[in-house]
N, C-alpha and C positions, 0 to 999 in steps of 0.2 A: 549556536547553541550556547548560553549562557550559563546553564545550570552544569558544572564541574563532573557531579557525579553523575548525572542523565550522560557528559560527553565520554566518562569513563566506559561507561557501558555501551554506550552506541561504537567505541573505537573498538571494545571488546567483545563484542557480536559482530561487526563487520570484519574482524580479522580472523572469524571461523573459531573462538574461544565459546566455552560453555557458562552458559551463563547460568547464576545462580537462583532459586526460584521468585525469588523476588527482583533480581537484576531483569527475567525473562517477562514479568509483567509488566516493569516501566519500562520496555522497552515496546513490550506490545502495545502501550497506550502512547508512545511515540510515533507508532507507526501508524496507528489508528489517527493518531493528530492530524498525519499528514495526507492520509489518504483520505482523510475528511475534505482535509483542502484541496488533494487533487480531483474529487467527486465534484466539489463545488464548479472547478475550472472545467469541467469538463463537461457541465450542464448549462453555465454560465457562457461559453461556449458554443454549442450545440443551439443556444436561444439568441446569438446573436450580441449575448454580450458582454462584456468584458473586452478581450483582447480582440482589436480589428483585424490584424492580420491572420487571424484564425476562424471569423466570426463562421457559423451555422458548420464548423469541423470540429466538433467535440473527439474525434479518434485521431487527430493532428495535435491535442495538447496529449493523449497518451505516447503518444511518439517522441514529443519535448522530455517528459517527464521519465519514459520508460527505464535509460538508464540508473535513475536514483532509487526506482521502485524497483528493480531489479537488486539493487544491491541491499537492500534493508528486504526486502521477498526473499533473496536466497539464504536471508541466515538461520539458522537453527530455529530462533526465536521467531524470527518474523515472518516464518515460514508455515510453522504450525499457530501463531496465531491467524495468521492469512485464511490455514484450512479451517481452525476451529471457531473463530469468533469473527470474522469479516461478514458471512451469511447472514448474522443475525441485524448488522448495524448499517449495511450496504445495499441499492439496489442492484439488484442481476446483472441489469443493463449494464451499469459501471462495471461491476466483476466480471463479467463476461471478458467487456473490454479490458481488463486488468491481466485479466490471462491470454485473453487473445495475443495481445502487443506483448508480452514478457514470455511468451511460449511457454506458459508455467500448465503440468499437468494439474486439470482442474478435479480436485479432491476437496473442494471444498463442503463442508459439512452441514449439507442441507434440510439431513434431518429425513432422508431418504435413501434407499438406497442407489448408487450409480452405473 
Protein backbone atom coordinates (compact mmCIF):
# COMPACT_ATOMS: atom_id res chain seq x y z
CA UNK A 1 0.00 0.00 0.00
CA UNK A 2 1.75 3.12 -1.12
CA UNK A 3 -0.76 5.77 -0.50
CA UNK A 4 0.24 6.91 3.50
CA UNK A 5 -3.07 7.87 4.27
CA UNK A 6 -5.25 4.86 2.48
CA UNK A 7 -2.32 2.79 5.01
CA UNK A 8 -3.53 5.03 7.99
CA UNK A 9 -6.85 4.03 7.68
CA UNK A 10 -6.61 0.39 6.61
CA UNK A 11 -4.26 0.08 10.02
CA UNK A 12 -7.15 2.07 11.70
CA UNK A 13 -10.00 -0.13 10.63
CA UNK A 14 -8.27 -3.29 11.02
CA UNK A 15 -7.33 -2.47 14.70
CA UNK A 16 -11.15 -2.24 15.50
CA UNK A 17 -11.01 1.98 15.59
CA UNK A 18 -13.97 3.86 14.14
CA UNK A 19 -13.54 5.21 11.22
CA UNK A 20 -14.59 8.62 10.20
CA UNK A 21 -17.31 9.01 7.38
CA UNK A 22 -15.06 9.56 4.76
CA UNK A 23 -12.01 7.46 6.34
CA UNK A 24 -15.16 4.52 6.00
CA UNK A 25 -15.76 5.16 2.21
CA UNK A 26 -11.89 4.92 1.14
CA UNK A 27 -11.89 2.19 2.86
CA UNK A 28 -14.81 0.72 1.35
CA UNK A 29 -13.46 1.42 -2.06
CA UNK A 30 -10.27 -0.59 -0.94
CA UNK A 31 -12.03 -3.25 -0.22
CA UNK A 32 -14.08 -3.12 -3.28
CA UNK A 33 -10.45 -2.98 -5.20
CA UNK A 34 -9.67 -5.95 -3.82
CA UNK A 35 -12.59 -8.11 -4.00
CA UNK A 36 -12.69 -7.10 -7.52
CA UNK A 37 -9.47 -8.81 -7.81
CA UNK A 38 -10.31 -11.66 -5.82
CA UNK A 39 -13.84 -12.17 -8.22
CA UNK A 40 -11.53 -12.04 -11.02
CA UNK A 41 -9.13 -15.03 -9.50
CA UNK A 42 -11.76 -16.73 -8.82
CA UNK A 43 -13.42 -16.98 -12.17
CA UNK A 44 -10.21 -16.91 -13.93
CA UNK A 45 -9.76 -19.99 -11.94
CA UNK A 46 -12.87 -21.80 -12.18
CA UNK A 47 -12.16 -21.46 -16.38
CA UNK A 48 -9.01 -22.81 -16.13
CA UNK A 49 -7.01 -19.98 -15.94
CA UNK A 50 -4.69 -18.25 -14.57
CA UNK A 51 -3.18 -20.26 -11.72
CA UNK A 52 -2.25 -24.15 -12.70
CA UNK A 53 -2.18 -25.36 -9.51
CA UNK A 54 -5.65 -24.38 -8.87
CA UNK A 55 -6.95 -24.44 -12.47
CA UNK A 56 -11.11 -25.33 -12.88
CA UNK A 57 -11.22 -24.86 -8.41
CA UNK A 58 -12.41 -21.28 -8.23
CA UNK A 59 -13.42 -22.23 -4.12
CA UNK A 60 -9.58 -23.35 -3.58
CA UNK A 61 -8.53 -19.62 -4.39
CA UNK A 62 -11.27 -18.54 -1.73
CA UNK A 63 -9.68 -20.64 0.72
CA UNK A 64 -6.01 -18.88 -0.24
CA UNK A 65 -7.49 -15.65 0.05
CA UNK A 66 -10.20 -16.18 2.95
CA UNK A 67 -7.89 -15.18 5.78
CA UNK A 68 -7.18 -11.42 4.30
CA UNK A 69 -11.05 -11.25 3.38
CA UNK A 70 -11.73 -12.11 6.76
CA UNK A 71 -9.83 -9.49 8.12
CA UNK A 72 -10.89 -6.32 6.01
CA UNK A 73 -14.86 -8.26 6.24
CA UNK A 74 -14.74 -8.16 9.89
CA UNK A 75 -14.21 -4.55 10.35
CA UNK A 76 -16.79 -2.07 11.12
CA UNK A 77 -16.33 -0.51 7.77
CA UNK A 78 -15.79 -3.39 5.52
CA UNK A 79 -18.46 -5.15 7.08
CA UNK A 80 -21.26 -2.98 6.32
CA UNK A 81 -19.99 -1.97 3.24
CA UNK A 82 -19.92 -6.03 2.43
CA UNK A 83 -23.87 -5.81 3.51
CA UNK A 84 -24.74 -2.70 1.77
CA UNK A 85 -22.86 -2.15 -1.39
CA UNK A 86 -21.10 -5.64 -2.51
CA UNK A 87 -24.87 -6.78 -3.99
CA UNK A 88 -25.06 -4.33 -6.19
CA UNK A 89 -21.37 -4.65 -7.90
CA UNK A 90 -20.65 -8.47 -7.31
CA UNK A 91 -22.08 -11.73 -8.79
CA UNK A 92 -24.04 -14.09 -6.26
CA UNK A 93 -21.92 -16.80 -7.17
CA UNK A 94 -18.72 -15.03 -5.83
CA UNK A 95 -20.75 -13.67 -2.77
CA UNK A 96 -22.10 -16.69 -1.94
CA UNK A 97 -18.73 -17.93 -2.04
CA UNK A 98 -17.45 -14.99 0.06
CA UNK A 99 -19.61 -15.93 2.84
CA UNK A 100 -19.53 -19.45 2.45
CA UNK A 101 -15.52 -19.76 3.02
CA UNK A 102 -15.44 -16.64 5.75
CA UNK A 103 -18.69 -18.08 7.74
CA UNK A 104 -19.96 -14.38 7.58
CA UNK A 105 -23.78 -14.24 8.42
CA UNK A 106 -25.18 -13.38 4.97
CA UNK A 107 -27.15 -9.94 5.49
CA UNK A 108 -26.32 -8.74 2.47
CA UNK A 109 -28.57 -6.26 0.93
CA UNK A 110 -30.30 -7.42 -1.80
CA UNK A 111 -33.02 -5.40 -1.98
CA UNK A 112 -35.47 -8.15 -0.62
CA UNK A 113 -36.30 -9.16 2.16
CA UNK A 114 -34.43 -12.42 3.99
Amino acid sequence: MQDPELAQIYLKAVSGETLNEVQSLQFGIYTNTFLALAEAAFYQTASGVGFDDLSNEGPAVMEILAPYLRKILSTESGGKWFKEEANALFTSEFLDAVAQHLELDDERDTGEAL
